[in-house]
C-alpha positions in Angstrom: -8.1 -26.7 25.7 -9.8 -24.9 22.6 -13.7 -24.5 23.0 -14.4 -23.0 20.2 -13.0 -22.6 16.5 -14.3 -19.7 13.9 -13.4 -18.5 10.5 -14.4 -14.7 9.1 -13.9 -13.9 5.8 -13.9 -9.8 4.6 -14.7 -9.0 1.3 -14.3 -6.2 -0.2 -16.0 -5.3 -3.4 -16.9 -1.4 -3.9 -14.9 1.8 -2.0 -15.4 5.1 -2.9 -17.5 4.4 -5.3 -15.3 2.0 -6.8 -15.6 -1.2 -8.3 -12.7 -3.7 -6.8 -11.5 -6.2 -9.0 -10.7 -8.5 -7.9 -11.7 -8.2 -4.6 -9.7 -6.8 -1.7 -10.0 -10.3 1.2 -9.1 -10.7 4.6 -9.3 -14.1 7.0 -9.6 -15.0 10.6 -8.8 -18.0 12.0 -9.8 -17.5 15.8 -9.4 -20.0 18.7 -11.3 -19.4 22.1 -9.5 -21.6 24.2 -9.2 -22.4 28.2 -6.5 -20.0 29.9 -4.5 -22.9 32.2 -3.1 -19.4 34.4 -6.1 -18.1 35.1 -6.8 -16.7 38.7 -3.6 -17.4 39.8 0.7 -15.6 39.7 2.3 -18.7 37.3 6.3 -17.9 37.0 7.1 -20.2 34.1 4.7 -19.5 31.2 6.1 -22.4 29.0 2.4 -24.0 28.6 1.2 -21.2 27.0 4.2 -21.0 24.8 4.0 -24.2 24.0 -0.1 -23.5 23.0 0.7 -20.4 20.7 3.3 -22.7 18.9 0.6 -25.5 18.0 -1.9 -22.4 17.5 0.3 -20.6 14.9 0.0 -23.6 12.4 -3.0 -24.6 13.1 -4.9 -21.4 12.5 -2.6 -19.7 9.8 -3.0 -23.1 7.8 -7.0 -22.7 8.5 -6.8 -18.8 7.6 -5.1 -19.7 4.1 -7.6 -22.5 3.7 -10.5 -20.0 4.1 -9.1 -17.9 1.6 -8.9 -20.6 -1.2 -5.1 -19.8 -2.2 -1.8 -21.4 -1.9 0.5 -20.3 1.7 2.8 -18.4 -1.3 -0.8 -15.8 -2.5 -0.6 -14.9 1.2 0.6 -11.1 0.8 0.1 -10.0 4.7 -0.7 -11.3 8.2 -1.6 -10.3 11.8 -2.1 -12.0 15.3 -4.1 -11.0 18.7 -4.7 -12.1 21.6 -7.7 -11.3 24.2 -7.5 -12.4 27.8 -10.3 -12.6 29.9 -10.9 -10.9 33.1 -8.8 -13.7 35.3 -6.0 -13.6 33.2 -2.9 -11.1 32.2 -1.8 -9.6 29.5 1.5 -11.5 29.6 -0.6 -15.0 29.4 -1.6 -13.2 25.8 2.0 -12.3 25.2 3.0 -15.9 25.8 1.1 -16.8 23.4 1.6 -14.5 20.5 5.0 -13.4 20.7 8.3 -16.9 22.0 6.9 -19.7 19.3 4.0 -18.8 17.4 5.7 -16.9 14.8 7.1 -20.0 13.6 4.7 -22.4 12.4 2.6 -19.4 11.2 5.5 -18.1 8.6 5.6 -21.4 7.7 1.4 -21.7 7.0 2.1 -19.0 5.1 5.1 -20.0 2.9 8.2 -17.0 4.0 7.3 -14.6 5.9 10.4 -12.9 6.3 8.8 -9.2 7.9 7.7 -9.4 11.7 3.9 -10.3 12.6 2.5 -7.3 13.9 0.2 -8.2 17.4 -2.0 -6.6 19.4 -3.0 -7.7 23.1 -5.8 -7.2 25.7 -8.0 -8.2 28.1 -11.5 -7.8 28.2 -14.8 -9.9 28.4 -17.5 -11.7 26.6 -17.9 -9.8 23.2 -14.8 -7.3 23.6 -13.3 -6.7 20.1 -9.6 -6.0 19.0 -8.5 -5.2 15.6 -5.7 -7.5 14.4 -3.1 -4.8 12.7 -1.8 -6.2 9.6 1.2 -6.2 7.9 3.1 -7.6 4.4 4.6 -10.9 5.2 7.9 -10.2 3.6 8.5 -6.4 3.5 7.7 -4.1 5.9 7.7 -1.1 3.7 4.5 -2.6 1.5 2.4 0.0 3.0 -0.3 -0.6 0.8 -0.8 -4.0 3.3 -0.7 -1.4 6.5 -4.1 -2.7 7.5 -6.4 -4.2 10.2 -9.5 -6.6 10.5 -11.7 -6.5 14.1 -12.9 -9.5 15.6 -14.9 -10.4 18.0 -16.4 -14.2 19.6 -19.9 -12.7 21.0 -19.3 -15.6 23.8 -15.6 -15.1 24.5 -13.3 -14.8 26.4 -15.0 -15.7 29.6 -13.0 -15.2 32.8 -10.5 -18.0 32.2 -10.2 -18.2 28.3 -8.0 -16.6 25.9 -9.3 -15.4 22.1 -6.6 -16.0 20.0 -6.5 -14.5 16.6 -4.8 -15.1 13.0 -5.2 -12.5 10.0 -4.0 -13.5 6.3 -4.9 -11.6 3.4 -4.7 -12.2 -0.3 -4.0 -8.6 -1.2 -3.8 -5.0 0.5 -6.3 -2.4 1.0 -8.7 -1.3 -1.4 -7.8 1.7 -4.0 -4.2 1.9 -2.2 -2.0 5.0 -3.3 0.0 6.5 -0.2 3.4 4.8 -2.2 5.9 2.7 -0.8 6.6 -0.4 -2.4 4.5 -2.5 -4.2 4.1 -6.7 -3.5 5.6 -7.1 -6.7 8.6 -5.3 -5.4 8.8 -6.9 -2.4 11.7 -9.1 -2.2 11.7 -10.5 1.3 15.5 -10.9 2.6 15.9 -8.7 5.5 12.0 -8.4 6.3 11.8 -4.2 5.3 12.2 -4.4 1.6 
């Protein structure tokens, strides 16, 4: 089922002129695997379910991995999907949205805020930017964020790109307000 496994790590060091210390970094974890729906109306989508439930650990463990921290340093995360040509857009939902959530919250220790997704199709090459958001409070908007991938390969006519962000921080030089990380406290998923 999964052709292809990548990590990307982002690193950022200067912005505006600005030294970052320590580093502002971002992961991907990305899966190009085979799309078992492709070319064809499939009523019960539990396959794919059942794929973005073993996908969520397995790539949000890989993702924390990448970054060299322990699942409770991850401060925010982010999924998307890409479906090729042959496929829908609800094959990418299935995937994302009924079980992944899961095993991903717990690759990243909590997670009490929702995963923010994003979903499309396109072909070989096509990129999406996976939005980001603090895992345990959704009004950390220093962690409002995204990180584009793409698989220069992927997703041919029957595969799906499936994507995983974690981050050990927020964006560089943040200072719109909101609540801090420090602040967060992660019971109801906004504060």
């Amino acid at each position: 089922m999964i052709r292809k496994l990548l990590i990307t790590i982002e690193e950022t060091h200067r912005e505006a002129g600005e030294t970052i210390s320590p580093p502002t970094r971002k992961a991907a974890a990305i899966a190009v695997i085979h799309n078992p729906c492709a070319a064809r109306h499939v009523a019960d989508l539990s396959e794919l379910i059942a794929i973005g439930e073993m996908l969520g650990g397995l790539l949000g463990a890989r993702a924390v991995a990448a970054l060299g921290i322990t699942p409770g340093q991850v401060q925010s995360y982010g999924k998307a999907a890409i479906v090729g040509e042959d496929g829908e857009l609800e094959h990418a939902a299935a995937i994302l949205h009924p079980r992944l959530g899961a095993p991903l919250r717990r690759a990243v220790e909590k997670g009490a805020a929702l995963i923010p997704s994003a979903k499309k199709r396109g072909t070989m090459g096509t990129a999406i930017d996976v939005p980001l958001g603090h895992k345990d409070a959704a009004y950390v908007s220093s962690h409002f964020d995204a990180m584009e991938i793409h698989v220069p390969d992927a997703p041919r006519r029957d595969e799906i790109v499936v994507a995983v962000v974690v981050t050990d921080s927020g964006r560089p030089l943040p200072r719109i307000g909101g609540l801090s990380d420090a602040e967060a406290e992660g019971r109801d998923g906004l504060r």
